[in-house]
C-alpha positions, 0 to 999 in steps of 0.5 A, a space after each residue: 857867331 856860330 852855326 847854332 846862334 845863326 838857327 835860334 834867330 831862325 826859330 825865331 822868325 819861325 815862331 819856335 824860339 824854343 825850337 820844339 818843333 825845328 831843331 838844330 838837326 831839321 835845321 842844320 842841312 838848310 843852313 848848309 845849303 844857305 852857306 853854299 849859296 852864300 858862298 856861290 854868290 860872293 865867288 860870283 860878285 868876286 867880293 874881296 874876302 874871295 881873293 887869296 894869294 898861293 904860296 910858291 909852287 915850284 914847276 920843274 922844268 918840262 913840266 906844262 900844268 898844275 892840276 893835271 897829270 903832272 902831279 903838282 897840285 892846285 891850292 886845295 881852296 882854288 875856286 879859279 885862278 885870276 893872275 898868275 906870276 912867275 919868276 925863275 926858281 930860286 930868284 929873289 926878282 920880281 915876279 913877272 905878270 903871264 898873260 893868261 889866254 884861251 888857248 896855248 899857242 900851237 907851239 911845242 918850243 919851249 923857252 926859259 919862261 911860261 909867258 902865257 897859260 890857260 885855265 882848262 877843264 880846272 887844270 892851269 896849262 903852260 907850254 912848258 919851260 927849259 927851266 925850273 919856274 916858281 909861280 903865286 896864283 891870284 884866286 878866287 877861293 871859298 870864303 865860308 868853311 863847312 859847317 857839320 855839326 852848328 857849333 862852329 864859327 861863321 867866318 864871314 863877317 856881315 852874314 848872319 841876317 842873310 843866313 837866318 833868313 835864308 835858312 827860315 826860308 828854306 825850313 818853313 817850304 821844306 820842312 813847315 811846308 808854309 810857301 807863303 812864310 817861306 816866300 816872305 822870309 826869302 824877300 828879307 833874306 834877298 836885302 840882307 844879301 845884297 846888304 853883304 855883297 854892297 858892303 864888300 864890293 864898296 870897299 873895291 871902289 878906291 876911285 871915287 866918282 864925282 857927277 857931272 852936270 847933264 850935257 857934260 862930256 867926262 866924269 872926273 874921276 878924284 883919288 879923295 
């Protein structure tokens, strides 16, 4: 589904199917604003197509950040980090869980590991270590590229109702100057949204929940 496709069901629910009066270009910078939101929202309920796995980074020794003023870069799509794993460079072991904390430790001593690390003013912070580590961060990256001109591809699936919604919404209170067709249009655009987020979120839930009577004292939690 392309950007365009996306603005003719929007002149649709409109009333301008042949888009006389709400072309693709009065259309296009609300439909960018409707992906923006739609991405903010799917970061927000961290729906898994917003999770994303780094390449290695190899972090010199000495070397306490990725972001910062070491010059190593963040993935350019990082959203904010959610794990971070670390091994020694070059090794073909497991990589090792860091646990992630608010703060550093008041400490300057460096060992052969980072152990712990922060997410501070977007910059990933260690302590440092006395020997070259590689590192994979678990993300949470934008899911939905930019669209610029409307004949790109969407590509997140099961986002076409929020969006034709959203963007009609936001042509007919911003461009018709209709609040009451934009007031209606936005209520669909709310189910179409919550349609998108339930369907991503129930495919998280691998521990199906059976009810138990009232009174009972546990819920019994079944892998089938």
């Amino acid at each position: 589904m392309t950007g365009q496709n996306i603005m003719d069901f929007s002149a649709a629910l409109l009333n301008d199917p042949s888009k006389k009066l709400f072309t693709y270009a009065k259309q296009l910078p609300y439909l960018q604003i409707a992906l923006q939101e739609l991405r903010e929202e799917c970061e927000n309920a961290n729906i898994p197509n917003t999770n994303k796995v780094s390449l290695p980074i190899i972090v010199p020794v000495g070397k306490k950040d990725i972001g910062g003023v070491s010059g190593i870069a963040l993935p350019t799509d990082l959203i904010e980090p959610i794990t971070i794993w670390e091994r020694n460079s070059g090794s073909s072991t497991d990589f090792q869980l860091m646990d992630k904390k608010e703060f550093l430790p008041e400490t300057q001593v460096m060992t052969n590991s980072f152990g712990v690390w922060t997410w501070n003013q977007q910059i990933i912070e260690f302590l440092g270590a006395n020997s070259d580590r590689e590192i994979k961060i678990h993300y949470t990256n934008s899911p939905i590229a930019d669209i610029a001109t409307g004949a790109e591809t969407v590509t997140m699936i099961n986002s076409t109702t929020f969006l034709s919604y959203r963007t009609s919404a936001l042509v007919a209170r911003f461009v018709g100057q209709n609040t009451t067709r934009a007031e209606e249009l936005d209520a669909f655009a709310k189910i179409g949204l919550d349609r998108v987020l339930n369907i991503d979120i129930k495919g998280k839930q691998s521990i199906a929940t059976r009810r138990r009577p009232f009174r009972a004292r546990f819920k019994s939690y079944t892998g089938f």
